[in-house]
C-alpha positions in Angstrom: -15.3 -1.6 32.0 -19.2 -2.0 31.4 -20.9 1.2 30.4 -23.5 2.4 33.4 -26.4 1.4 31.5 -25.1 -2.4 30.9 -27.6 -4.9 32.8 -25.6 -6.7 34.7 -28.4 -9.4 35.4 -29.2 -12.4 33.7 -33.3 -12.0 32.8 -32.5 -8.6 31.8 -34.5 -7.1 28.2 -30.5 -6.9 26.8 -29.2 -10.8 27.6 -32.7 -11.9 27.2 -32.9 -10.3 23.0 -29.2 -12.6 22.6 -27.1 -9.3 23.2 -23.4 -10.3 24.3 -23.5 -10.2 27.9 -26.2 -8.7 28.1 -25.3 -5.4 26.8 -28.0 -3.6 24.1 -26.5 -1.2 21.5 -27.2 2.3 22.4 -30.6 3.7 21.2 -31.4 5.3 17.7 -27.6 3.4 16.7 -28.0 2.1 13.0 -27.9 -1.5 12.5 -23.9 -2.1 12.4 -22.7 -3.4 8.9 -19.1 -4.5 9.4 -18.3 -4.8 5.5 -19.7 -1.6 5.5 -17.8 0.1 8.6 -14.4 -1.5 7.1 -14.8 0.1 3.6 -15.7 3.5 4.8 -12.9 3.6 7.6 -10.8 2.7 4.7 -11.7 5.3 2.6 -11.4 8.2 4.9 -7.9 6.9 6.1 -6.9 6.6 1.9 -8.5 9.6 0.7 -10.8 12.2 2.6 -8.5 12.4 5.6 -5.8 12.9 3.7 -7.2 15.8 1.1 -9.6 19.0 0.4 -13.0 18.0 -0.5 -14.4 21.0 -2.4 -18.0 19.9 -3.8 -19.9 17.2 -3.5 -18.6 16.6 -7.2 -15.0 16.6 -6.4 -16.5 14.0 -2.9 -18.1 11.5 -6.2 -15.2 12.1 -8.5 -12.6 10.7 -5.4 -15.0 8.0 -4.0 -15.4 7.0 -8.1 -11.4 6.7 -8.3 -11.3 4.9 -5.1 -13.5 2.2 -5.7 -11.6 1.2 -9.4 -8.6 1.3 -7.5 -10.1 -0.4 -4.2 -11.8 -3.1 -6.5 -9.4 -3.4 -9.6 -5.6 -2.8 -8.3 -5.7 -3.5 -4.4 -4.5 -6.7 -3.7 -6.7 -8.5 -1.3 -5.8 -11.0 1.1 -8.3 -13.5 0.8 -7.8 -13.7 -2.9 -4.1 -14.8 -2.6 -3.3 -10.7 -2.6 -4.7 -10.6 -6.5 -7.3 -8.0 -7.1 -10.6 -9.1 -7.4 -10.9 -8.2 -11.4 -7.0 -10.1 -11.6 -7.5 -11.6 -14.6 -4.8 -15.3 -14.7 -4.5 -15.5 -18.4 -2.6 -12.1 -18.7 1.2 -12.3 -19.2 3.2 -9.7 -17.7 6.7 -9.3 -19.2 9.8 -9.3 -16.9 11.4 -6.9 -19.0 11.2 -2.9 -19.1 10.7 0.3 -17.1 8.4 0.5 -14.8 5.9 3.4 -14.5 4.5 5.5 -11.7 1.1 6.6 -12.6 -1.0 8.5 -9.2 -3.8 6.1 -9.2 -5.8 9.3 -8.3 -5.3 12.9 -6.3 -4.0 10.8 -3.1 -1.2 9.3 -1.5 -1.8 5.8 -3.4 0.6 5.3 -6.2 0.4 2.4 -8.6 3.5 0.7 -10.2 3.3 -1.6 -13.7 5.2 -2.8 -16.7 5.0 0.1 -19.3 4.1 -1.9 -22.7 
């Protein structure tokens, strides 16, 4: 269903600026960033959805936590689901227990070897 403000003609300021049939984003929208739009909606489903945010120290201290984890233990699948800091040379033994650490005050939990 086209929104009531959608031109539906072609000539129309919207098809004419290369819009997608010839629909212009609302007005006063930011320009849409979709690396940016995924990382965010994957933040607030991760952490601030799921948690108290009590200062805008306690927002840094998560979002901090978040992006080691997000960049250093989240596989990732156009890497071959290895992190992107996944470092080949490192040799992880077979053997022992496995730990539990939180990665931080969420629901994510992080398993590895314990040396």
């Amino acid at each position: 269903m086209l929104p009531a403000r959608a031109a539906r003609v072609a000539g129309s300021p919207a098809a004419d600026a290369g819009h997608p049939a010839g629909l212009a984003p609302p007005p006063r929208t930011a320009p849409a960033n979709c690396y940016a739009e995924r990382w965010v909606r994957t933040v607030r489903a991760e952490c601030t959805d799921r948690m108290l945010i009590s200062s805008e120290r306690h927002l840094r201290s998560v979002l901090t936590k978040n992006a080691a984890h997000y960049n250093g233990h989240r596989p990732h699948q156009s890497r071959a689901q290895r992190p992107p800091d996944h470092d080949e040379r490192t040799v992880v033994p077979l053997e022992g227990r496995i730990e539990r650490p939180r990665a931080f005050s969420g629901p994510i939990d992080a398993y590895h070897r314990a040396a």
